[in-house]
C-alpha positions in Angstrom: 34.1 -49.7 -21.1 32.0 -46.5 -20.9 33.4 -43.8 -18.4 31.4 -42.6 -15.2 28.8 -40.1 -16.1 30.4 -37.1 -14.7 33.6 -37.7 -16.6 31.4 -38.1 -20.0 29.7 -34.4 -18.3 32.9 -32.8 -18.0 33.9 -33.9 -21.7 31.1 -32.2 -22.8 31.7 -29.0 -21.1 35.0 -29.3 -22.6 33.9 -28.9 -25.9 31.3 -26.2 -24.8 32.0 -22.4 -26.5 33.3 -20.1 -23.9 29.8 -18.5 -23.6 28.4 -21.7 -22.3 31.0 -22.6 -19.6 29.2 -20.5 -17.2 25.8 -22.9 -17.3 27.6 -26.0 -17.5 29.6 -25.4 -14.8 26.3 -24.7 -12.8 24.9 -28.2 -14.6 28.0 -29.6 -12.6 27.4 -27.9 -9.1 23.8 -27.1 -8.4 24.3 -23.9 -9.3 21.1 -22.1 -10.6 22.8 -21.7 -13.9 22.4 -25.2 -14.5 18.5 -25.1 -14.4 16.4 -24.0 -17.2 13.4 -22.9 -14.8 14.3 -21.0 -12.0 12.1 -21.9 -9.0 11.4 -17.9 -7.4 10.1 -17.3 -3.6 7.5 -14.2 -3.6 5.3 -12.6 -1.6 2.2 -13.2 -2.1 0.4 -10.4 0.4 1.9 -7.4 -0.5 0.0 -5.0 -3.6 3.0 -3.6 -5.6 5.5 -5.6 -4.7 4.1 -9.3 -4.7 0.6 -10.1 -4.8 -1.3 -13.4 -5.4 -4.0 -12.8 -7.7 -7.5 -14.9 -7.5 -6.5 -17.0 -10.2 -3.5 -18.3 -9.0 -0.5 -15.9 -10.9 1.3 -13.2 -9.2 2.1 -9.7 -9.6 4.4 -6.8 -8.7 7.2 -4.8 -8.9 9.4 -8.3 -7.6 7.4 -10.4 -10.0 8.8 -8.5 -12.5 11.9 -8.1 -12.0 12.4 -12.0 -11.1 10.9 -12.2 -14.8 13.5 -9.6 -16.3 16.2 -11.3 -14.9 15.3 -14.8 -15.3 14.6 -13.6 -19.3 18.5 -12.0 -19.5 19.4 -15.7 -18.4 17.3 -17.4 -21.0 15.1 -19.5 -18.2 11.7 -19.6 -17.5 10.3 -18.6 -14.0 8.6 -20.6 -11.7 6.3 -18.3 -8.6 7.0 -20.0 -5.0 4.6 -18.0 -2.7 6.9 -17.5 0.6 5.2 -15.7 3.9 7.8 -13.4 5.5 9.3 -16.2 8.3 9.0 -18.7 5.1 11.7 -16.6 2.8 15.1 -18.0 4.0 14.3 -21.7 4.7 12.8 -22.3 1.0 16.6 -21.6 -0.1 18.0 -24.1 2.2 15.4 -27.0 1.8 15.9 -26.4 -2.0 11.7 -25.5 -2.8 13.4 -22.1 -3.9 16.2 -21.4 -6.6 16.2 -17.6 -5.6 13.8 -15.6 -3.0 12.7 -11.8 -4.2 10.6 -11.0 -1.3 11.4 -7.7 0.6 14.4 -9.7 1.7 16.6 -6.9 3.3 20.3 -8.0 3.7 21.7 -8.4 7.0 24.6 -9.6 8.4 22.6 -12.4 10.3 21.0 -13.4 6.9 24.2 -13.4 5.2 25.3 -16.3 7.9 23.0 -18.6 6.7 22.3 -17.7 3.0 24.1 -15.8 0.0 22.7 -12.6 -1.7 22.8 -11.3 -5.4 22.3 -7.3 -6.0 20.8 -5.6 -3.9 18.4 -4.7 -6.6 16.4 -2.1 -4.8 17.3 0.5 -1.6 14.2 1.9 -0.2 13.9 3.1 3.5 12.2 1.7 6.6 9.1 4.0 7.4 6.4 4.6 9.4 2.6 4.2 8.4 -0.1 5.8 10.5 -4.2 7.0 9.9 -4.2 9.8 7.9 -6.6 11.7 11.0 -3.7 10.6 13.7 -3.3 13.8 15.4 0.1 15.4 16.6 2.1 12.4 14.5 4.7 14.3 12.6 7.9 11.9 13.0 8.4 8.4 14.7 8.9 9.9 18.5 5.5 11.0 18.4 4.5 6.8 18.7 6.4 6.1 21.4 4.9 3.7 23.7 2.0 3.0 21.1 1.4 -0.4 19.6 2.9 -1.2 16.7 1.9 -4.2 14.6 5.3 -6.6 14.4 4.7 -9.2 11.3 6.6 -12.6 12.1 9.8 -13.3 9.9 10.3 -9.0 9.9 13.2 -7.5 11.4 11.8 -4.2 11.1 10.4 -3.7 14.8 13.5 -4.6 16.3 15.5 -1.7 14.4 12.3 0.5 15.5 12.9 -0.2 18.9 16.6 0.5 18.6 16.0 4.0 17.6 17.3 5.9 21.1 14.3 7.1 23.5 11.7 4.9 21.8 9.6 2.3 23.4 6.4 0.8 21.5 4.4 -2.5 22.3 4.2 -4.6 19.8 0.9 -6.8 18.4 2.4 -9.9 16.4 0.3 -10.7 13.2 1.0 -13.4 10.8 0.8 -10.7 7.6 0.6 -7.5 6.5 -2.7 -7.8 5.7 -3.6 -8.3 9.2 -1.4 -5.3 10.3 -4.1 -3.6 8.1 -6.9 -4.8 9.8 -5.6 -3.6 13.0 -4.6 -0.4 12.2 -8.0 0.0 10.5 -9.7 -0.8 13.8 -7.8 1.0 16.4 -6.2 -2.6 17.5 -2.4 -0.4 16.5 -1.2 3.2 16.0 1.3 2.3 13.6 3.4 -0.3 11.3 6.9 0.1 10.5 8.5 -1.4 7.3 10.2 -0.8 4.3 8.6 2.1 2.9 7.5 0.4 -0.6 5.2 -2.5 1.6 3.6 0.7 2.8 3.0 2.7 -0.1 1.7 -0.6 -1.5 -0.7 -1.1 1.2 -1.4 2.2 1.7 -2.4 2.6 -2.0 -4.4 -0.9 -2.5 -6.5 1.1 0.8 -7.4 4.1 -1.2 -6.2 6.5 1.1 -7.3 7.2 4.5 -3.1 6.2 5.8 -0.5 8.4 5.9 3.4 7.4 5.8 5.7 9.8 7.9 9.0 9.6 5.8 10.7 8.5 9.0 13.9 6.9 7.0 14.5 5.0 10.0 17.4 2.8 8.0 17.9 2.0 5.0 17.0 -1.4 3.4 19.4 -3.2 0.7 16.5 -5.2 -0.6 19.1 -8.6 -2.3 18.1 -11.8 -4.2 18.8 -14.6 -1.7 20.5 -17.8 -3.1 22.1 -20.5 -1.7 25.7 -20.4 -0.7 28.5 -21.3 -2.8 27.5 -20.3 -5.5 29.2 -17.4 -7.0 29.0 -18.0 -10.7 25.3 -17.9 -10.6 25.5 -14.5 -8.2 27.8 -12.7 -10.7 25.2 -13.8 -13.1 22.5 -12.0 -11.3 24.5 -9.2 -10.9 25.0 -8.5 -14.4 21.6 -8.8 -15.0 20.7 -6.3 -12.4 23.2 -4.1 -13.9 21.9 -4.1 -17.4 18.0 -3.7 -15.8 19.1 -0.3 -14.3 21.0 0.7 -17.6 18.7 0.3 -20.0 16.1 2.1 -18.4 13.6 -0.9 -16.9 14.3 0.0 -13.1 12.9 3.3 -13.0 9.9 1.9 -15.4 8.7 -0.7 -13.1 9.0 1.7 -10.1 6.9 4.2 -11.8 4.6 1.5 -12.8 3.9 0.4 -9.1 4.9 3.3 -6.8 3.9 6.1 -8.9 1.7 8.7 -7.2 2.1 7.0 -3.7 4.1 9.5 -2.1 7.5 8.2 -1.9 10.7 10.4 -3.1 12.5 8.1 -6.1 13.8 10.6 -8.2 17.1 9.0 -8.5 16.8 5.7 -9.5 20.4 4.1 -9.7 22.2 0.7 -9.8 22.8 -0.1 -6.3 26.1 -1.1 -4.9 26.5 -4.7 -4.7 27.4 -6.9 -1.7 30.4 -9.5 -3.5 29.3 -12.5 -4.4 31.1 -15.4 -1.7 
């Protein structure tokens, strides 16, 4: 009589070096450790972070660091492209192993999804027209429009800044924040200060950012739940990317020359994996 097939699975992990215990145990669970191609959300509208190119491949600081990390695993990567309101349900209908999309941990987030890293701080800022007169901090917008991109959370730390007041014009991307600043349709847009400088840069000038540092922005890898073994995992691999010198090469490569202050570039303090 043959025995189920998870009992002959867990006789085969049994026999497995200690090395390999961590990926069969994910073979066992769902855990990502278990997969040999790791399904990745991205952006796909934001230059220097995650960017869809014509033919159909992707680029950016968060394409490469999905493939760094998926390399220190030994699995292949597979590019989701995710719109901002898109990132978290991908995890939890399963079209996404891991989301790196600007995905800022939050204690909301962290209700419904897990996080690896963070694997990047930057800084919420402020991007105006370079010719926008008498616009030297934040307070200088208030009551202006503001573009508010749907899935962000930005706006609504914006408007929690004490004093301030802005109207905000929803757009589906940052691209058509862009197109509305450019016309005079917004004053501003407020995000994480590398979407900015990536916008800002793709533009060829003619923006501005203000260095507001509104908050700071743990930028994590989301994963599902319950999974801890595949988190630690991450984590390790995060560590080793910022040791051995490929953090601060990949920000060079894509925020170089844009303005924004990352002279320390060091491993950020993890969440815990759950």
């Amino acid at each position: 009589m043959k025995p189920p097939k998870h009992v002959g699975g867990l006789l085969a992990c049994a026999v497995l070096s200690a090395a390999s215990l961590s990926a069969c145990a994910g073979a066992q669970d769902g855990s990502l450790l278990g997969k040999p191609t790791l399904k990745v959300g991205v952006r796909p509208d934001l230059p220097g972070l995650g960017l869809r190119r014509p033919d159909g491949t992707f680029e950016g600081f968060d394409i490469d660091v999905a493939r760094y990390i998926a390399g220190r695993l030994g699995r292949k990567v597979e590019f989701v492209a995710v719109p901002a309101a898109d990132r978290i349900p991908v995890l939890l209908d399963g079209r996404a192993d891991m989301v790196l999309a600007t995905l800022s941990v939050t204690p909301e987030r962290k209700t419904k999804i897990a996080f690896a890293g963070p694997y990047y701080n930057s800084y919420q800022d402020v991007l105006v027209r370079a010719g926008e007169r008498g616009v030297r901090g934040v307070r200088d917008l208030k009551g202006r429009r503001f573009c508010a991109v749907a899935g962000s959370d930005t706006t609504q730390r914006l408007l929690a800044l004490r004093g301030m007041t802005a109207t905000l014009v929803p757009a589906a991307t940052y691209d058509e924040c862009m197109t509305k600043i450019q016309s005079g349709q917004v004053a501003a847009i407020s995000t994480n200060d590398v979407i900015l400088a990536g916008l800002s840069r793709r533009a060829g000038g003619g923006y501005r950012l203000l260095d507001a540092r509104i908050s700071e922005q743990n930028t994590g890898i989301g994963i599902r739940r319950g999974d801890p073994d595949g988190c630690e995992a991450l984590n390790r691999a995060i560590t080793r990317m910022y040791q051995d010198g490929t953090a601060a090469g990949l920000v060079r490569k894509w925020f170089g020359g844009t303005g924004l202050d990352r002279a320390e570039i060091q491993v950020p303090q993890f969440e815990g994996c759950l």
